[in-house]
N, C-alpha and C positions, 0 to 999 in steps of 0.2 A: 504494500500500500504506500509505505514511503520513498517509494522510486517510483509509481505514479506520482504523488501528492509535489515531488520534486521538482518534476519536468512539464507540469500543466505548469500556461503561465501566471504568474503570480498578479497580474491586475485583472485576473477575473475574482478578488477576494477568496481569503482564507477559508472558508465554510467550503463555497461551491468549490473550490479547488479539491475540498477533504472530501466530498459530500460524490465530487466525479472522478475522485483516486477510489474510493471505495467500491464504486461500480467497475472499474475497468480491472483492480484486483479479481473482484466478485467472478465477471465473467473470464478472465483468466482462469479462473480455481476450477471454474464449470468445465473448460476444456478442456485441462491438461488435469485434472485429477489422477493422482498414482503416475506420473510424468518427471520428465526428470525437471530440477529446477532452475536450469541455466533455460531451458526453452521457454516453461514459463513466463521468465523475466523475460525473454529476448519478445514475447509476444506481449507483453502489459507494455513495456516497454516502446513496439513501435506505433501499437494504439494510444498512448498518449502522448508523441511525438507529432503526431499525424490529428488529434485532439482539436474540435473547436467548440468554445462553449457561448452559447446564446446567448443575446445581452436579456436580463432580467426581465419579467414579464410585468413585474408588480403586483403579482397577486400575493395575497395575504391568508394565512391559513392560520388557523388558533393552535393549532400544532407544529414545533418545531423539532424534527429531530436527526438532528447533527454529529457527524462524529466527532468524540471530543478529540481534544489534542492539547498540549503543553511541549513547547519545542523550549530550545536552549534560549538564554538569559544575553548573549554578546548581542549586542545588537546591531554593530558593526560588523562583524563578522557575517551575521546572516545578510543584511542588507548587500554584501559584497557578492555573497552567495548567490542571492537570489537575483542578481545583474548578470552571471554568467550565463553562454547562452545553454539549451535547456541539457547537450549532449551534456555538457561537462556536469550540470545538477543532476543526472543520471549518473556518472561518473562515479561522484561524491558519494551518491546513495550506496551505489555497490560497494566504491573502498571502504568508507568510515563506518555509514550504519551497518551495514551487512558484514565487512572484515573480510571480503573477496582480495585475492593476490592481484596484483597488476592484471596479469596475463591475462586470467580469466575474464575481468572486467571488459580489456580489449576484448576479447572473444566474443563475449556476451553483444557487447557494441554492436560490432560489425555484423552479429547478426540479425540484432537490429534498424542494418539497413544507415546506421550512422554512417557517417563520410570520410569522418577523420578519427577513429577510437582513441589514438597516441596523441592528437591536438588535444582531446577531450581532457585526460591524464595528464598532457601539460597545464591546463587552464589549472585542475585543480591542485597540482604541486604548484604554482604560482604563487595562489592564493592564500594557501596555506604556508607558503615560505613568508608572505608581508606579515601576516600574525606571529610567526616563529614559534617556540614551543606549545605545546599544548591546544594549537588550533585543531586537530582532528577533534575536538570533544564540544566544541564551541557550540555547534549546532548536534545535539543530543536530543532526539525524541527521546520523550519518556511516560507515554499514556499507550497503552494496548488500541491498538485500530479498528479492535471487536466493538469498542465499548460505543455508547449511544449517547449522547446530550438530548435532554429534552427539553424544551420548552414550552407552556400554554399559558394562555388568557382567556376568560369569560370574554363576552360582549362586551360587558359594564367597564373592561378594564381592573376589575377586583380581583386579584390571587385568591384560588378556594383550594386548598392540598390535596383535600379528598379526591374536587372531582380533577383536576389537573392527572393528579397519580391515573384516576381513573380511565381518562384519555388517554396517558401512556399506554395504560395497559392495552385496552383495545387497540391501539393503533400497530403496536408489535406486535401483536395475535394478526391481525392485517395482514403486516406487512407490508404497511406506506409506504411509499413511493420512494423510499431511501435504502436499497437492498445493501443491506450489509455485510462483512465477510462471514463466512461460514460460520456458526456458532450462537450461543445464546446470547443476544445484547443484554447486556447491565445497565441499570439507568444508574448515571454515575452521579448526574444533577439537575434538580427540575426545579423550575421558574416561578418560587415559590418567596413569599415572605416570611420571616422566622430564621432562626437556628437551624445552621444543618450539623449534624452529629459530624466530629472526623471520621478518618479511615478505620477502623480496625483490622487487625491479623487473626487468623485461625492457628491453631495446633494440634499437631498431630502425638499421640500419647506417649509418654516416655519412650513406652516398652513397644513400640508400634511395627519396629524391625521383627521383631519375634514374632509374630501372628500372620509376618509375608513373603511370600516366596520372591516378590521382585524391590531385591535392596536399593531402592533408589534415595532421593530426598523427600520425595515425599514421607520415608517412612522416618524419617529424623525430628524427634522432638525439640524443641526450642532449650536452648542453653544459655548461662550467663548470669551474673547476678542484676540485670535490669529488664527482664522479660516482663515485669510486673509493671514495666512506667509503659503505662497505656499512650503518655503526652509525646513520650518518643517514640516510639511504635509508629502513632499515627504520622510522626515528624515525617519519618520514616518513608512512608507508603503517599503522601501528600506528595513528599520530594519526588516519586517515581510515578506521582499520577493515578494512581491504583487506591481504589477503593477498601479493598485486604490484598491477602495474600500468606502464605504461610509463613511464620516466625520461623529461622533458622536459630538464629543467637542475636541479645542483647545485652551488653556489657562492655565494661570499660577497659581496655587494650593500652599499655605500652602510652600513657597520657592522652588518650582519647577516646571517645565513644562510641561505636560500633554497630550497626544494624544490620545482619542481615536476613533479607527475604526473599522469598521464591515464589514464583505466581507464572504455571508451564514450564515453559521452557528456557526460562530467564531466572537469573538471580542477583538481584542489587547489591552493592555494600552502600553502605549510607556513613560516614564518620563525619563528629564533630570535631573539632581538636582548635577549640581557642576561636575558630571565625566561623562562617556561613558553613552550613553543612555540604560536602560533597558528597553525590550521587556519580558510583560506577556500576553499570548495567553490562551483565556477561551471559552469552550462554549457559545454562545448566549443563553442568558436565554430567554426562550418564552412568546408570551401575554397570561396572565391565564385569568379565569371569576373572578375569585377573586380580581382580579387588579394587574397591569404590576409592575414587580420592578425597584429601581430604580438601578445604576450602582457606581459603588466605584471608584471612582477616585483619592484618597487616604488618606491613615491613617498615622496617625501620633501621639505622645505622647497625642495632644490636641485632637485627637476625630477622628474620619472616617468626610469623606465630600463625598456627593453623588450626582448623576447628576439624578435628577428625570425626569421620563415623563413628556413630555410639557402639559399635559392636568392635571397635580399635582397641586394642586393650595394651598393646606395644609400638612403641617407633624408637626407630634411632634414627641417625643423618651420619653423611660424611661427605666433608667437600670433593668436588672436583682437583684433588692437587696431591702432590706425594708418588711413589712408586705404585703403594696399592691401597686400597680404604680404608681407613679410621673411624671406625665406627663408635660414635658414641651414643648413649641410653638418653633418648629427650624425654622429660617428666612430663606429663600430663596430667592436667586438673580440670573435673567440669567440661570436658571435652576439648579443652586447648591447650596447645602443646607453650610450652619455654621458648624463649627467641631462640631462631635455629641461623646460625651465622652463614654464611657464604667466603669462601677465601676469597682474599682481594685481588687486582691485578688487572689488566688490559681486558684476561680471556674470561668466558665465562665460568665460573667455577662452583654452577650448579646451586643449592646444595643438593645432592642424592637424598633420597628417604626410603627408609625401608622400615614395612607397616606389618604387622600379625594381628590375625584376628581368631582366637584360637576357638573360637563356638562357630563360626561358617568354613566347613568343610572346604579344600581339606586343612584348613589352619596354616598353610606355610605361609612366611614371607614373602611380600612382591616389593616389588622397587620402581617407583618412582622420580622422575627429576624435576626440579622446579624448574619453567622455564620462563615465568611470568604467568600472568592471567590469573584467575581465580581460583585455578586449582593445578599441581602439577600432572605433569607426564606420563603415561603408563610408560616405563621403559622397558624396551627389550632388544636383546641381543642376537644376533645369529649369527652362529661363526659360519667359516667357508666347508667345516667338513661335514657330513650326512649327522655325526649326533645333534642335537640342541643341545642349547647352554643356556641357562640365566643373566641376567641380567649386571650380575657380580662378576662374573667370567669377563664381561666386556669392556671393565672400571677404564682399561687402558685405551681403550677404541671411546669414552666418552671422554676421556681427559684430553684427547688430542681434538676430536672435533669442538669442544667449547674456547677452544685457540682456533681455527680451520674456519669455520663457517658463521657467515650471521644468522643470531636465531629471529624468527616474528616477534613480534611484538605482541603479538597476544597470545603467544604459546602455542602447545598445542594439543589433544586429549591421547594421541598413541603416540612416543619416539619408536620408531625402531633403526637399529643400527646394523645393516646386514653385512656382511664383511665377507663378499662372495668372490674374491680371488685373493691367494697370498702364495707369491712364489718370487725368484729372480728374478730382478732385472740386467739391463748392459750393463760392465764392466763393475760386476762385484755388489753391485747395489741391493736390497732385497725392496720388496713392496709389498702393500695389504690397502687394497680396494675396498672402499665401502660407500656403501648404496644406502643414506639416507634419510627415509621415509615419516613426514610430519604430518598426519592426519588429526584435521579438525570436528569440534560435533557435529557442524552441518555435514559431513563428508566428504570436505575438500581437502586436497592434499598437496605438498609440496616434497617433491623429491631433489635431493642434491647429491653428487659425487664426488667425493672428495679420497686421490690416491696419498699413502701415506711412504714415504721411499728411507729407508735408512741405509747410510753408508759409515763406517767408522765412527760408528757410536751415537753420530746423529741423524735424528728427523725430522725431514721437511713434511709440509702440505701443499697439496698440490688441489685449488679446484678443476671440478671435469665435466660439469655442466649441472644445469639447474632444469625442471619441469615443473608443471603446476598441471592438478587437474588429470591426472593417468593412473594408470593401473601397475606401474615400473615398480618393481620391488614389493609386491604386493601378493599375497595369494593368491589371485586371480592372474598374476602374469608374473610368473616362477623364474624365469630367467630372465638376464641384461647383459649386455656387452659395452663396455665405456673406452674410451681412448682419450688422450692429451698428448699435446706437446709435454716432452720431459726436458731437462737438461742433465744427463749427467756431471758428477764431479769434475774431471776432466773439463768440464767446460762444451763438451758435445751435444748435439741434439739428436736428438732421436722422439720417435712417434709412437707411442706405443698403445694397446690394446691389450684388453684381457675381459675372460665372462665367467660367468658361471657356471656351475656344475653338469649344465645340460648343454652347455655350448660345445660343438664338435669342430667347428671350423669357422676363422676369421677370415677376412678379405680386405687387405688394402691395397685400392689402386686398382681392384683386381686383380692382385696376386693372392689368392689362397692360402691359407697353413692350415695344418690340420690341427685340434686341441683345440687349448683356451686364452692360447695368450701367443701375440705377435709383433713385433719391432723392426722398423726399421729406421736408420739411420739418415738425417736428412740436414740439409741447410739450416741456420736460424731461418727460426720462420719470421716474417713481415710483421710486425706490430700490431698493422690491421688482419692479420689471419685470427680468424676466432674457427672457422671448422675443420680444416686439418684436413686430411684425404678419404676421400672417399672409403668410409668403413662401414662394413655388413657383417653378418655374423648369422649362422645355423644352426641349428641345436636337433633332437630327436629325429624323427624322418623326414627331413630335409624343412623343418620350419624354421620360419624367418621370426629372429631374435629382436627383441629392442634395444634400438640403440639410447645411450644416454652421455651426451656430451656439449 
């Protein structure tokens, strides 16, 4: 809805903007039901690009029902926004609200039928560079696109609540002329005189995990020693728009105060700390088989503090840094852990967590990494030979990529680290290829490759290329084949290639080798070379492999 609501123009008023983003959602959902969601968008998308709305009629109805909205507080910022032309407030929608990688955004563009997707992406890196830090959050919706506004009058001009309420009712029993997105509309506020009660939160029962087979948040009762201030609570759920919602934790954090709540498939933090309250709105991270994460309630100089699942009954941490991991015991109280510190330095150094829950089968350990965002990483490891390994086997393969590669910025809900080639390279060098894989809630993913090469003790990083959006390193597509320019020690270049376990045969230039891995020796390459020679790769009865470079 807020990628229509975007890209209608902004001087046909905010209502009818909201009022014809919710139809053009509406009939998207109708279409592409059980669809994938890049099509979706590419189709809401070029209907309201394409969008013309009638000038007003002037008819007057004693019924007003609108969908509500509360957008962000900059007011410069949005006014800049809403001057850009509509591609690029499409743009914005997908990068900021949505948390789309570049690529995909272009993708989505242009099949939208945009003209210029990368002009669009320029427009809004522009604009976001004259604000400088913290402009992505500027314009923050923060009201559900389900909910309803309502408004009525008698004749007389006299507010009566009964019968006003009672209009509402019948009207969404209707279904007036304002189709909404799928779902039951909430009347969030009617046009009435009097006090209106604030938000409240709901709660789910201490023991609510024990009684369900699916460990999500939902089943997590509210924590914290300020669960009971009804005035922040509401503060709370007012800040994000929302009428309730479930109480996560309330309480006081590391010199600040703490909110948080869940309402679907989102979950807010709310902190005071000395001025105006800030609202961060995140995905809800899902319950994995791996074991559920815990939630970040905040960081600070002294370390992250996290609100684990009730049924956690162990954690330790160990930085990113050292030969191999140092595990220490983090206490927890009331469901939140001690500040858990992070080593310092340039690279990222984690911190790792490793969680036991010894009443949810089978009770072992899993391991997580913080990577940002609201809740850490499921991490995991896969070496290059036929056993699996944990995610403690791989301590060395995450220590070197938290140096190697930039992570997202809003994390991400699977790391996996696959490490599908480790053998020789030219003259004396060794190497260990790894493929990876950062899968989000929505189900978008970003794969990187990055070769690791040691020669006399030491190790470089080598990137190998970057995808968004595929199936590369995934269960669904078992093999990959990567190539880079290298340079060896020496000072030599060489090209080199290598795959995975089901790759039988490499090809560069056209020249074949049989195996998993192939070199050969070449010129420095040009500055401007980013692909390198022509490489293919086969695997099982003659299938063609993915390349990643």
């Amino acid at each position: 809805m807020w990628l229509a609501y975007l890209v209608l123009p902004p001087s046909a008023g905010e209502e009818r903007r909201l009022v014809l983003a919710h139809r053009l959602a509406a009939a998207g959902l109708a279409r592409h039901r059980g669809r994938d969601q890049a099509r979706l968008r590419r189709t809401v998308l070029r209907r309201a690009l394409r969008a013309r709305i009638p000038p007003w009629s002037g008819r007057f109805t004693r019924l007003e029902v609108v969908p509500a909205v509360t957008r962000g507080t900059d007011a410069a910022f949005t006014g800049e926004l809403m001057a850009l032309r509509p591609a690029a407030r499409a743009a914005y929608a997908l990068l900021r609200l949505e948390g789309r990688p570049a690529g995909e955004v272009a993708a989505i563009l242009a099949g939208a039928r945009v003209s210029d997707p990368e002009g669009a992406l320029a427009e809004v890196a522009a604009l976001e560079g004259r604000f400088g830090d913290g402009a992505a959050a500027m314009f923050r919706p923060s009201s559900d696109p389900t909910l309803a506004r309502c408004y009525g009058r008698l004749p007389g001009g006299r507010p009566r609540a009964g019968l006003v309420a009672g209009a509402v009712a019948a009207a969404l029993a209707a279904a007036v002329a304002v189709p909404l997105l799928p779902g039951t509309p909430e009347v969030v506020a009617v046009g009435v005189a009097g006090d209106r009660p604030g938000p409240a939160a709901v709660s789910a029962a201490p023991d609510a995990w024990r009684r369900s087979t699916e460990l999500d948040l939902s089943t997590w009762g509210p924590r914290g020693a300020l669960t009971g201030d009804a005035a922040l609570v509401a503060r709370a759920l007012r800040a994000w728009g929302r009428p309730t919602g479930q109480l996560l934790y309330a309480g006081r954090v590391d010199g600040a105060t703490v909110v948080l709540t869940r309402d679907g498939e989102q979950v807010a933090r709310y902190t005071e700390a000395g001025g105006p309250g800030r609202l961060e709105v995140f995905p809800a991270p899902r319950a994995r088989p791996g074991g559920a994460p815990p939630l970040t309630l905040r960081a600070t100089a002294a370390g992250s503090r996290y609100l684990v699942p009730p049924w956690v009954r162990e954690m330790s941490a160990a930085p990113l840094s050292g030969r191999s991991p140092v595990w220490r015991v983090v206490g927890i109280e009331d469901g939140v852990t001690a500040p858990v510190p992070a080593a310092g330095g340039r690279c990222h150094r984690g911190p790792m967590l490793r969680l036991r829950a010894p009443e949810i089968a089978p009770g072992l350990p899993y391991t997580m990494l913080d990577l940002g965002g609201i809740s850490p990483a499921e991490a995991r490891y896969r070496p290059p030979g036929p056993a699996e390994a944990g995610a403690l086997d791989g301590f060395g393969v995450w220590k070197g990529l938290g140096c190697a590669v930039e992570w997202p910025a809003g994390g991400a809900e699977v790391a996996t680290a696959w490490e599908f080639w480790r053998g020789a390279l030219p003259e004396g060098a060794h190497g260990r290829w790894i493929c990876l894989r950062l899968a989000d809630v929505r189900g978008g993913s970003l794969v990187r490759g990055v070769l690791f090469t040691t020669h006399g003790g030491r190790t470089s990083a080598w990137r190998t290329g970057d995808r968004t959006g595929t199936w590369d390193c995934s269960r669904l597509r078992r093999d990959v084949v990567a190539g880079a320019w290298w340079r060896a020690p020496s000072g030599r270049h060489y090209y080199v290639a290598a795959g995975s376990r089901g790759v039988t045969r490499i090809t560069l230039d056209r020249r074949a080798t049989p195996g998993r891995y192939a070199a050969t020796r070449t010129r420095a390459p040009a500055l401007s070379a980013t692909g390198g020679p022509a490489l293919s790769a086969t695997g099982g009865p003659g299938q063609e492999v993915a390349v990643l470079r």
